[in-house]
C-alpha positions in Angstrom: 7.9 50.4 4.5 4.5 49.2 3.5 1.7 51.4 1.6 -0.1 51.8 4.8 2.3 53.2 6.8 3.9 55.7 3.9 0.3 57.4 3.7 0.0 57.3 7.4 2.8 58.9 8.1 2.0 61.3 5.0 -1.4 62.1 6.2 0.0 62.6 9.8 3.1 65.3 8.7 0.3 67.1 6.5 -2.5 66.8 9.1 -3.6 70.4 9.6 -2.5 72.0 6.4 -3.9 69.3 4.5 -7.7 70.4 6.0 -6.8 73.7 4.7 -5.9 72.6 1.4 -9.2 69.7 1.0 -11.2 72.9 2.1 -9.8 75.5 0.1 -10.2 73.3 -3.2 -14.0 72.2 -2.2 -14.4 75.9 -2.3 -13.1 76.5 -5.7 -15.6 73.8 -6.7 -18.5 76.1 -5.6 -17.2 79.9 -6.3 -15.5 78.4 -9.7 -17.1 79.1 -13.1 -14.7 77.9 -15.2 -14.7 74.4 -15.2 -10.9 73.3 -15.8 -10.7 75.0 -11.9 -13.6 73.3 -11.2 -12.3 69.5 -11.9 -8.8 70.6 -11.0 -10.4 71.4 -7.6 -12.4 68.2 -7.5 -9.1 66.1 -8.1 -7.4 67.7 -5.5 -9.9 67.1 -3.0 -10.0 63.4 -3.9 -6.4 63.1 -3.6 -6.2 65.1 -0.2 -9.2 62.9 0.9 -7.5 59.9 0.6 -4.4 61.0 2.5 -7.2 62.0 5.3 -9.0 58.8 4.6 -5.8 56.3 5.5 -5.7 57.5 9.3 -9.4 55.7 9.4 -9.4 53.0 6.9 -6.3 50.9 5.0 -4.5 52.5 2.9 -4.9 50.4 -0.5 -8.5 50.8 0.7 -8.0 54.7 0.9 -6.1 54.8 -2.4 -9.6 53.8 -4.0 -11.0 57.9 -3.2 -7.9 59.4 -5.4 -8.5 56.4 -8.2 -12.4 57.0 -8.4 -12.0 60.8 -8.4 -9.2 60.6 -10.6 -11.7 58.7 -13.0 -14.7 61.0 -12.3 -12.5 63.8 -13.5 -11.3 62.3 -16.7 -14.9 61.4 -17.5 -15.8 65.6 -16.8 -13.1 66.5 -18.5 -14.2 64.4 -21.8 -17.6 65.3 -21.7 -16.8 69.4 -21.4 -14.4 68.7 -24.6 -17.1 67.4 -26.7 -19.0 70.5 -25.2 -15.9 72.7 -26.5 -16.6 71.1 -30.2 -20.1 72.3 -30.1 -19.1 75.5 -28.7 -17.0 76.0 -32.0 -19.7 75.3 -33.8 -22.5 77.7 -32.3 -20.6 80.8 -31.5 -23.6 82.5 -30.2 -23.9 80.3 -27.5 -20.5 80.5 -26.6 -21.3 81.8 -23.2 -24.0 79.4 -22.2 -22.1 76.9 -20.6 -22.1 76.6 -17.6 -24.8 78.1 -16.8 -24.8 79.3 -13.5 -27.5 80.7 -11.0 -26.1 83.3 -9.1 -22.9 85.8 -9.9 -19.5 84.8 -8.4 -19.5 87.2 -6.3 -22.4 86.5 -4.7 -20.7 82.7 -4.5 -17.8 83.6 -2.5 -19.9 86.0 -0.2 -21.9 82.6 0.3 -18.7 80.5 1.2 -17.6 83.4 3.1 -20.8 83.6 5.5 -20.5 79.3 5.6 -17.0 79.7 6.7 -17.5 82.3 9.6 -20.0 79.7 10.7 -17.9 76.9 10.4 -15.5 78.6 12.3 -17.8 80.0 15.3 -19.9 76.8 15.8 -17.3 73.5 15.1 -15.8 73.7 18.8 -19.4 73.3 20.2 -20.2 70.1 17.5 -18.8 67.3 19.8 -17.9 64.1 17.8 -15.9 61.8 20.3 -15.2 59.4 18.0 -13.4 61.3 15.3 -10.3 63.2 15.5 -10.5 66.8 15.5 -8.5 67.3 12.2 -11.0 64.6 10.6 -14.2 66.1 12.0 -13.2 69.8 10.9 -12.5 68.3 7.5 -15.9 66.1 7.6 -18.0 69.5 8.6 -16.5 71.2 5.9 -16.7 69.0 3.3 -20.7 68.6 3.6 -21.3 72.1 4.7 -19.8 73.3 1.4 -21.2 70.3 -0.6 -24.8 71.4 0.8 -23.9 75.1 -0.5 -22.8 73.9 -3.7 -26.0 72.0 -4.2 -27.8 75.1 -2.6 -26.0 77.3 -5.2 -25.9 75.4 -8.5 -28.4 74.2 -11.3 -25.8 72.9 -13.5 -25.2 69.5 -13.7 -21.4 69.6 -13.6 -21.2 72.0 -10.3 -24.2 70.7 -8.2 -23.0 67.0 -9.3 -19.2 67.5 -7.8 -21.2 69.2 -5.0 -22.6 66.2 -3.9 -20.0 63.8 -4.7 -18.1 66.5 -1.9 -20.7 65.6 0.2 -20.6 61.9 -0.3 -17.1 61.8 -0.1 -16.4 64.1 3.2 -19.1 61.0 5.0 -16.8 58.9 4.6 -14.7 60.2 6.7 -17.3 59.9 9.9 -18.8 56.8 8.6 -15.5 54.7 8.3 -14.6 55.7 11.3 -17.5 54.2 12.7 -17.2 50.9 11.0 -14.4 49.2 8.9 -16.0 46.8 6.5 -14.6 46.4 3.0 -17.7 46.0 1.4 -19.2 49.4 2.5 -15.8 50.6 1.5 -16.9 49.1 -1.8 -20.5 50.1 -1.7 -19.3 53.9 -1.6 -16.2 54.2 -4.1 -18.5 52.2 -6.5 -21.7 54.6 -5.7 -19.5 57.5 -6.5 -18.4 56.0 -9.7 -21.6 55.1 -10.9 -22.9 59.0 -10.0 -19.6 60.5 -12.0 -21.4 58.9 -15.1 -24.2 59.6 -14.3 -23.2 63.6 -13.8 -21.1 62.9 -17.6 -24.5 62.0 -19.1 -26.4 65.1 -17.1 -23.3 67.7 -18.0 -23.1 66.7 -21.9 -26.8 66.4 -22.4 -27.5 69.7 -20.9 -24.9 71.6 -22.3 -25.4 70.0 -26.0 -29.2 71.7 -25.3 -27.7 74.7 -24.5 -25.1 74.9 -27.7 -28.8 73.8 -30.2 -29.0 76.4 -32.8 -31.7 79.1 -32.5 -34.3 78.6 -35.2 -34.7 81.2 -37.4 -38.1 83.5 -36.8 -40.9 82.8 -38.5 -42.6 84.8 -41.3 -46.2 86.5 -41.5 -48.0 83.1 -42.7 -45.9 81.2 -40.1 -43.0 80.2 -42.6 -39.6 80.4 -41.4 -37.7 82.9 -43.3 
């Protein structure tokens, strides 16, 4: 049995459930603060993305989504462990990071509104050209990245917001066309934005973890 037809029939047997599970863990990405749930969501939508992705495109072709996400977690997950250093460094600022816009319940409330419209409106979206399993799971995917991105300030939950987005296209884009090099085109994009997200993550939390200076005195001296 070749690669291709092991994760066909995999993403066949898992059709349904596996919508549940790519949506469920795209919604820990957004309600989440704590950001080992956070990446551990991401991955898990990469690798259930794939699975999706091989009823579309090849599989060695779909394989690419798990690898890249794979990587884009390991480069989080280094840049929030540098973060942790500084942490231990600055324990009055232990609390800064993330730093997030809105309360978690006020998050889930959010997903919970998206989800009632999800539900109510995706029998009236008509996509003939994608399956109904893949267009449930491509509506989902960017209605929650667009939340996410609606939600979030910080680097490291608005950029695994979009990276949803980007990566829940695919899934209506390749089924449109079947060309390697847009296949290439996007796995690389989503690469190149993971670093860039690395970058946007450690420079914003290593602001955040700065030392307060200390207040000045009467003549403008710090004491």
């Amino acid at each position: 049995m070749s690669l291709d037809d092991l994760f066909r029939q995999l993403s066949i047997l898992i059709g349904l459930p596996s919508v549940y599970v790519v949506g469920a863990a795209a919604a820990v990405v957004v309600v989440a603060r704590d950001w080992r749930a956070v990446l551990y969501g991401y991955a898990l939508v990469s690798v259930v993305l794939a699975f999706l992705l091989s009823q579309v495109i090849p599989a060695e072709w779909a394989l690419q989504q798990a690898i890249i996400g794979g990587l884009v977690a390991v480069m989080l997950y280094l840049s929030a462990g540098q973060l942790r250093e500084s942490r231990g460094r600055y324990r009055s600022a232990e609390l800064r990071w993330p730093q997030m816009a809105s309360l978690t319940s006020f998050r889930l409330l959010a997903v919970a509104l998206i989800g009632g419209i999800f539900i109510v409106a995706r029998d009236n979206i008509q996509l003939p050209l994608i399956e109904p399993v893949l267009r449930d799971a491509f509506l989902w995917l960017v209605l929650i990245g667009l939340l996410g991105l609606a939600l979030h300030e910080e680097p490291l939950h608005a950029g695994l917001s979009l990276l949803i987005v980007l990566g829940g296209s695919q899934l209506f884009l390749f089924t449109l066309t079947r060309q390697r090099v847009l296949v290439g085109i996007m796995q690389g994009g989503q690469l190149l934005l993971g670093l860039a997200i690395a970058y946007l993550v450690l420079a914003r939390g290593l602001t955040a973890f700065q030392p307060e200076p200390p207040p000045a005195g009467p003549r403008g001296e710090q004491a």
